[in-house]
DRENBA-399073 format. One line per field, with one value per residue (C-alpha): residue number from 1; x, y, z; residue in one letter. Coordinates in steps of 0.2 Angstrom, whole numbers, always signed. Example, Ala and Ser with C-alpha at 12.3 -4.5 7.8 and 13.67 -1.06 7.14 Angstrom:
num = c(1 | 2)
X = c(+62 | +68)
Y = c(-22 | -5)
Z = c(+39 | +36)
residu = c(a | s)
END
This chain:
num = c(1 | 2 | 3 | 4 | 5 | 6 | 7 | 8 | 9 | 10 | 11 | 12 | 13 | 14 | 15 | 16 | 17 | 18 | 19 | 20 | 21 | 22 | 23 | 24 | 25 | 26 | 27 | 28 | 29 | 30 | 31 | 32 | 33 | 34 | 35 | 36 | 37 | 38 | 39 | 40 | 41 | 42 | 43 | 44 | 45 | 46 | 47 | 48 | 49 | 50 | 51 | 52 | 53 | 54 | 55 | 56 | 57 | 58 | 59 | 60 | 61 | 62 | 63 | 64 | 65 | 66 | 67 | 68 | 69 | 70 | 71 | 72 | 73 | 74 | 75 | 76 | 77 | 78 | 79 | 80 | 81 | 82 | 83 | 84 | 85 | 86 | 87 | 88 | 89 | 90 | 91 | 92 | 93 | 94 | 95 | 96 | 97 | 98 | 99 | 100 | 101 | 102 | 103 | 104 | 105 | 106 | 107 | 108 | 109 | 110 | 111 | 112 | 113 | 114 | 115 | 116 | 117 | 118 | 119 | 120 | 121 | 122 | 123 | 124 | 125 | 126 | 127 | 128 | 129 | 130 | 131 | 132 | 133 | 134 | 135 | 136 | 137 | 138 | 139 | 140 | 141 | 142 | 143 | 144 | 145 | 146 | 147 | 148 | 149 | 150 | 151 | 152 | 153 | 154 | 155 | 156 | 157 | 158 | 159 | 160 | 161 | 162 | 163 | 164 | 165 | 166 | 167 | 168 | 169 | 170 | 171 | 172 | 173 | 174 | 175 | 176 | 177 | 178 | 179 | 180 | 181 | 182 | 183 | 184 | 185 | 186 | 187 | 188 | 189 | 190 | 191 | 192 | 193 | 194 | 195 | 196 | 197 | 198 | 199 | 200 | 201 | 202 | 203 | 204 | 205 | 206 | 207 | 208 | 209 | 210 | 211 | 212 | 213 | 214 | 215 | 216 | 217 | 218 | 219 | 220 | 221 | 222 | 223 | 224 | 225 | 226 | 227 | 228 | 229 | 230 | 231 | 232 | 233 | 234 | 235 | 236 | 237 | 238 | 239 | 240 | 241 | 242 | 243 | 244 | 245 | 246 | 247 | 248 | 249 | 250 | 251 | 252 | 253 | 254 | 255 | 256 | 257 | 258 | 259 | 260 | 261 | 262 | 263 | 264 | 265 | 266 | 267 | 268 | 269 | 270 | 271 | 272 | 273 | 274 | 275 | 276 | 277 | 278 | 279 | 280 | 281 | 282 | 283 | 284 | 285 | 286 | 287 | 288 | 289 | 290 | 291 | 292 | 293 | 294 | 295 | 296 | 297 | 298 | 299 | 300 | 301 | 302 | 303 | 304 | 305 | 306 | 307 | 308 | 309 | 310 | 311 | 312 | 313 | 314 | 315 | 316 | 317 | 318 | 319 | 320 | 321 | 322 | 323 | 324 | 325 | 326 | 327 | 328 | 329 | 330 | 331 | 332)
X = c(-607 | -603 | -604 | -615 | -604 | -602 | -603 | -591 | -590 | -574 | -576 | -561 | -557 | -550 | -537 | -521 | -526 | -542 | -531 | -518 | -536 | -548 | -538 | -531 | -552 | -556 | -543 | -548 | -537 | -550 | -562 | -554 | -549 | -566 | -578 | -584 | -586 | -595 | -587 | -596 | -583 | -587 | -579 | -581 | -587 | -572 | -562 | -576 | -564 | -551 | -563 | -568 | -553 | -549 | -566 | -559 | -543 | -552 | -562 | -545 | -538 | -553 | -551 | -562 | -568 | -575 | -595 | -597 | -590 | -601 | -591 | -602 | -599 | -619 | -615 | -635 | -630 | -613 | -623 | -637 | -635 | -618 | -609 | -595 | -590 | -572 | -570 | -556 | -561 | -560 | -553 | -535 | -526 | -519 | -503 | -509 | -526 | -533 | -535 | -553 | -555 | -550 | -563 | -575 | -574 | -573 | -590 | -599 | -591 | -597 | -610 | -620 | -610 | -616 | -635 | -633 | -626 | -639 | -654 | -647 | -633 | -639 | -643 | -627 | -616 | -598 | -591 | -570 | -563 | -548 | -549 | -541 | -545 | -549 | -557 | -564 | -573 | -578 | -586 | -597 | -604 | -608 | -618 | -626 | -632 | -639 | -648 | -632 | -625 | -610 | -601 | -601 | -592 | -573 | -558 | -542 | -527 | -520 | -508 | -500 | -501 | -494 | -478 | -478 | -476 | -461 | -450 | -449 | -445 | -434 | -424 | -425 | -421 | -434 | -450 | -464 | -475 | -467 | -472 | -489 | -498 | -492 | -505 | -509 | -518 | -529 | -528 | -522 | -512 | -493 | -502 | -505 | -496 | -488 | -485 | -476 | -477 | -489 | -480 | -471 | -459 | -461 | -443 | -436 | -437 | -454 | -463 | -453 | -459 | -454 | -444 | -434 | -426 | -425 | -417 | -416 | -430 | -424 | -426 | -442 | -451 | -441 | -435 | -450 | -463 | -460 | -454 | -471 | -479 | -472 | -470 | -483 | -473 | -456 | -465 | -471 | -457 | -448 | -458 | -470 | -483 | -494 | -494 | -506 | -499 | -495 | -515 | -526 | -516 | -520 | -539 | -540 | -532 | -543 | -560 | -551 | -549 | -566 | -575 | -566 | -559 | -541 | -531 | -532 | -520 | -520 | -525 | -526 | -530 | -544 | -550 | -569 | -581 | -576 | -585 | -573 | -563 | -545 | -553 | -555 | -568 | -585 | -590 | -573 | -567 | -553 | -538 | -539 | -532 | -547 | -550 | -562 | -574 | -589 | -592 | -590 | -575 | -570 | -559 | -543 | -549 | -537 | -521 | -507 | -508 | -490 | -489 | -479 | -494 | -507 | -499 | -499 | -515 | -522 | -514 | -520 | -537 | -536 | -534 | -548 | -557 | -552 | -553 | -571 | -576 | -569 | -579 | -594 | -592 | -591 | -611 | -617)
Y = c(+388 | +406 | +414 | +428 | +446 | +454 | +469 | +477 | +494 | +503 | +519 | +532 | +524 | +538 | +541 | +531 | +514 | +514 | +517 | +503 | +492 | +493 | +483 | +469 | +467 | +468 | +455 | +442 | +448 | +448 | +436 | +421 | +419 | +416 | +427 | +440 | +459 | +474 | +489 | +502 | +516 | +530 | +547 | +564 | +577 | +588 | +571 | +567 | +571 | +561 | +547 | +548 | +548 | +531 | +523 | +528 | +519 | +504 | +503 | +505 | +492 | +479 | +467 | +453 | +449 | +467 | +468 | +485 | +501 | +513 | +528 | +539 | +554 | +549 | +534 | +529 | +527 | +516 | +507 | +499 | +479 | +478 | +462 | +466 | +486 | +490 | +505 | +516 | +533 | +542 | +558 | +559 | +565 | +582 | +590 | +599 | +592 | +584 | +564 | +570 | +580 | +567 | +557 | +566 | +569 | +551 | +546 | +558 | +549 | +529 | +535 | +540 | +527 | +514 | +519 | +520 | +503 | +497 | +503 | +499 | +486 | +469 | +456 | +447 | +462 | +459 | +475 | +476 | +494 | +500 | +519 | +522 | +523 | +505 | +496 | +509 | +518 | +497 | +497 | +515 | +508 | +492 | +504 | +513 | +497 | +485 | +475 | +469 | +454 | +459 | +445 | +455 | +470 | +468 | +480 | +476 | +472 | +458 | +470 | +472 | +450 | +451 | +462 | +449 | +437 | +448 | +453 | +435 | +429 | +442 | +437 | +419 | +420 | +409 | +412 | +423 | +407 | +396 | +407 | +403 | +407 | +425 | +434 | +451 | +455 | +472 | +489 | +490 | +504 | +505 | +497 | +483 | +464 | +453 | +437 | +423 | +410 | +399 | +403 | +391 | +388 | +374 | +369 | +351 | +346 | +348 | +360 | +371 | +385 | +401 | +406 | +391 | +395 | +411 | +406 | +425 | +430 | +448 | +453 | +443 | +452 | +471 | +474 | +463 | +470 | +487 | +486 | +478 | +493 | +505 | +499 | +511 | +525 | +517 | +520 | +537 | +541 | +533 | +536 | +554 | +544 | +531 | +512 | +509 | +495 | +481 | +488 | +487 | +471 | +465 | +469 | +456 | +444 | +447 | +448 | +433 | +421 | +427 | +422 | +407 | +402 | +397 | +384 | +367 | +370 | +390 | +406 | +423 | +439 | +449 | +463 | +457 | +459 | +454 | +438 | +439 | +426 | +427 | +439 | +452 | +464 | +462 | +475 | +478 | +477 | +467 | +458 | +439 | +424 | +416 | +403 | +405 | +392 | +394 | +413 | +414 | +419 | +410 | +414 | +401 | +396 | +388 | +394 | +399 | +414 | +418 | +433 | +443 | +441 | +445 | +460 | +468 | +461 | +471 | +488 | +487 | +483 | +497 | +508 | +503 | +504 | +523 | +525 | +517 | +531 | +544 | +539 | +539 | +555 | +563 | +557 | +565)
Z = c(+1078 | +1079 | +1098 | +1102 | +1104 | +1120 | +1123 | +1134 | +1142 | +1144 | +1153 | +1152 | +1135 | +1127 | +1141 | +1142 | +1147 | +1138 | +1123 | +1128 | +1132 | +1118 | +1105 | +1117 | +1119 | +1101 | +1096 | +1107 | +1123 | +1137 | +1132 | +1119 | +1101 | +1096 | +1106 | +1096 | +1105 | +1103 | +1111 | +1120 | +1124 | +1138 | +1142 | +1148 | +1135 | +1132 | +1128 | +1115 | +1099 | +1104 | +1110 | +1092 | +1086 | +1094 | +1087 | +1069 | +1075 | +1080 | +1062 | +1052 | +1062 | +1055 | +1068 | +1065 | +1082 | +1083 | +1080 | +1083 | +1093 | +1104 | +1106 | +1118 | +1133 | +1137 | +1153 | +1149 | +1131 | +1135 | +1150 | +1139 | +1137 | +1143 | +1151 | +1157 | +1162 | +1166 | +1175 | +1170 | +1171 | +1187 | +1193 | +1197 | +1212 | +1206 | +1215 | +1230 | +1231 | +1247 | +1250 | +1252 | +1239 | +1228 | +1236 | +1234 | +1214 | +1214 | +1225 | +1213 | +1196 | +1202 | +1211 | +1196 | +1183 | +1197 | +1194 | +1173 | +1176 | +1186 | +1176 | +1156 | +1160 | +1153 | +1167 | +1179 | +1172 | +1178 | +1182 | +1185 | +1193 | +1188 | +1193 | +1209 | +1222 | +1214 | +1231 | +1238 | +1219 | +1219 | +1235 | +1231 | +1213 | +1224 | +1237 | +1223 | +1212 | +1224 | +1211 | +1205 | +1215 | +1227 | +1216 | +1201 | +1208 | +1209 | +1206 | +1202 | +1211 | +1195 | +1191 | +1206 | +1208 | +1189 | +1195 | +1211 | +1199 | +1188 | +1202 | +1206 | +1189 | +1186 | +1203 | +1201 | +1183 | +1179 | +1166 | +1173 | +1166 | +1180 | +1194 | +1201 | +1219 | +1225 | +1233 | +1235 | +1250 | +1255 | +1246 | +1226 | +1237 | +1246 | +1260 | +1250 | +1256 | +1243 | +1250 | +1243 | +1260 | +1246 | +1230 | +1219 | +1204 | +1192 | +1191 | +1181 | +1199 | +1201 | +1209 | +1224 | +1236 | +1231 | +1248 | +1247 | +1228 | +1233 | +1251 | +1256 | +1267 | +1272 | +1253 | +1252 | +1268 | +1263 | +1244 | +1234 | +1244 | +1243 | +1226 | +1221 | +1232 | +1224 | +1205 | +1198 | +1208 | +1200 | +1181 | +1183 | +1189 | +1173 | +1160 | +1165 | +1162 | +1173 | +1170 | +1157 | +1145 | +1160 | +1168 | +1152 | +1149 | +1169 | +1168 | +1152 | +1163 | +1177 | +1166 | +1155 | +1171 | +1180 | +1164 | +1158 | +1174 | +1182 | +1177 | +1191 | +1205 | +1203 | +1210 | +1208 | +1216 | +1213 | +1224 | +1230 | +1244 | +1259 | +1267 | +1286 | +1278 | +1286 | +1297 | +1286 | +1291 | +1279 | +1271 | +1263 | +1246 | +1248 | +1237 | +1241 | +1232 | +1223 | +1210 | +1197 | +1188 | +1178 | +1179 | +1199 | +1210 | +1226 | +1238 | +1243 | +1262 | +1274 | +1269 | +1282 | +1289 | +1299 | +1313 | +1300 | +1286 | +1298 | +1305 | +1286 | +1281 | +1295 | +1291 | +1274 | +1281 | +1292 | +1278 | +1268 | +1283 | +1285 | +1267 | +1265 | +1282 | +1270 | +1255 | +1265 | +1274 | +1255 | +1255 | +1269)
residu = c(x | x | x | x | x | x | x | x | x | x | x | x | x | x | x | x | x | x | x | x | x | x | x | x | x | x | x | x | x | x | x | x | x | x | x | x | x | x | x | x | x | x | x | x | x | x | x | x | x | x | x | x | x | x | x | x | x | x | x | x | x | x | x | x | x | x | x | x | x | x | x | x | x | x | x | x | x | x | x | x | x | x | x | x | x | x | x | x | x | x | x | x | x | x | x | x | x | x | x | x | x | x | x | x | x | x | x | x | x | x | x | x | x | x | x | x | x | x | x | x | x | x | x | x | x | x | x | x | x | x | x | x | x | x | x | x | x | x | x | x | x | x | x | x | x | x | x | x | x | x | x | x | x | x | x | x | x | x | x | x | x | x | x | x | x | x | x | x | x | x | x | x | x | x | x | x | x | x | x | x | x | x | x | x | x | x | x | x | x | x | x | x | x | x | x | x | x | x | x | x | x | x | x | x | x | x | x | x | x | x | x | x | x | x | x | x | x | x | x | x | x | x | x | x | x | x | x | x | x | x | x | x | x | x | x | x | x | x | x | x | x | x | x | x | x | x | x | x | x | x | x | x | x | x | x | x | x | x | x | x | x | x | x | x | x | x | x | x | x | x | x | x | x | x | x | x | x | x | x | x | x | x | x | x | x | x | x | x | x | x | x | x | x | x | x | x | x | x | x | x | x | x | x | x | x | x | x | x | x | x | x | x | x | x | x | x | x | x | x | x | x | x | x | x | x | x | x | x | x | x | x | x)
END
């Protein structure tokens, strides 16, 4: 029997992710091969041509999965029934501008996409942020749309796991598909922590820990991380242009596990509310390995944590810590 669509808000859609987004979604990306979709497309008004222009795109395209297409700058309009939002649109940091400033612009944006959400959104709404500051825009739509659970408000940190998982391949000259269990701890930042202690290879031999293959810890604890760090950096720098193919194609592997769950014996990372676990301060919107099963998100307990991990798990808490200060001083 033929599934009910789902209707999916992207916000930002007619920038550069949205762009690289909306047809992964509409041809079954995100949410399977056979869930239908209905699109609801936000933007800001003097992108509303081109946000149009991308509707048209998506209708010449006649992708079958696709219901429908909402193609609005009105958030109460692109809000109303949705299941699952994805975040794009924020305001970016502009040469010269002030960590604050930027802040500020973008407490203002989730603040009020945080109360259309709230009111219109349909019930249990899964919302994925991938505007950055991504933990931090997360944790200010979660302050400003308490009737939706804590659970459903997550931001994204998959791309930087999904790089985790590249860098390795690439050095072990193994398929990305055979790399499982890196984490990304903290900030979807430079602060950030990828950490492979856990992380394993399916090789003809079985399954084997990443640092043994790789048998070369002072690139694993210097070169991978800050390569992984500093990938987005490393694209703009090479292309002009922000990563927006490998992030639309993260967030539908983030919304695509959440919903569908992970595979037995396999975790990912997902930046969510923070519980304390690993001593992690609550109140946090933090990147943790978690599994997924049913709809629901649960983070990995008892791994391992070595004096080198915790001392970087810390910094990166200390910053969103600084950074969730910040966002809240922009309200007073």
């Amino acid at each position: 029997m033929a599934k009910d669509p789902v209707r999916v808000l992207v916000t930002g859609a007619a920038g550069q992710i949205g762009y690289a987004l909306v047809p992964m979604i509409a041809r079954g990306v995100m949410l399977g091969a056979d869930q239908p979709v209905i699109l609801h497309m936000l933007d800001i008004p003097p992108a509303a041509e081109a946000l149009n222009g991308v509707k048209m795109e998506l209708v010449d395209a006649a992708f079958p999965l696709l219901k429908g297409v909402v193609a609005t700058t009105d958030a109460i309009e692109a809000c109303t029934g949705v299941n699952i939002a994805v975040m794009v649109g924020g305001f970016p940091r502009k040469e010269g501008m002030e960590r604050k400033d930027v802040m500020s612009k973008n407490v203002s944006i989730y603040k009020s996409q945080a109360s259309a959400l709230e009111k219109h959104a349909a019930a249990n709404c899964k919302v994925l942020v991938v505007a950055n500051p991504a933990n931090t825009n997360a944790l200010i739509l979660k302050e400003f749309a308490p009737s939706i659970p804590e659970k459903n408000i997550t931001c994204l940190t998959r791309l930087d796991h999904n790089r985790a998982l590249g860098q390795i391949s690439e050095r072990l000259n193994v398929q990305v598909s055979d790399v499982k269990n890196v984490i990304i701890w903290g900030n979807h930042s430079s602060t950030q922590y990828p950490d492979v202690t856990h992380a394993t290879v399916n090789t003809p031999a079985g399954e084997k820990p990443v640092r043994e293959l790789v048998a070369d810890d002072q690139w694993l604890n210097t070169e991978f991380i800050t390569t992984v760090q500093q990938r987005g950096a490393a694209i703009i720098k090479a292309r002009k242009l922000s990563s927006a193919l490998s992030a639309a194609s993260s967030a539908c592997d983030h919304i695509r596990d959440w919903v569908l769950g992970t595979p037995e014996g396999t975790w990912v990372s997902m930046g969510v509310y923070s519980d304390g676990s690993y001593n992690v301060p609550s109140g946090l919107i933090y990147s943790f390995p978690v599994t997924c099963k049913n709809g629901e998100w649960c983070i990995v307990q008892g791994l391992s944590i070595d004096e080198f991990s915790r001392n970087k798990l810390d910094l990166t808490a200390k910053e969103l810590s600084e950074e969730k200060d910040l966002a809240y001083s922009c309200l007073s």
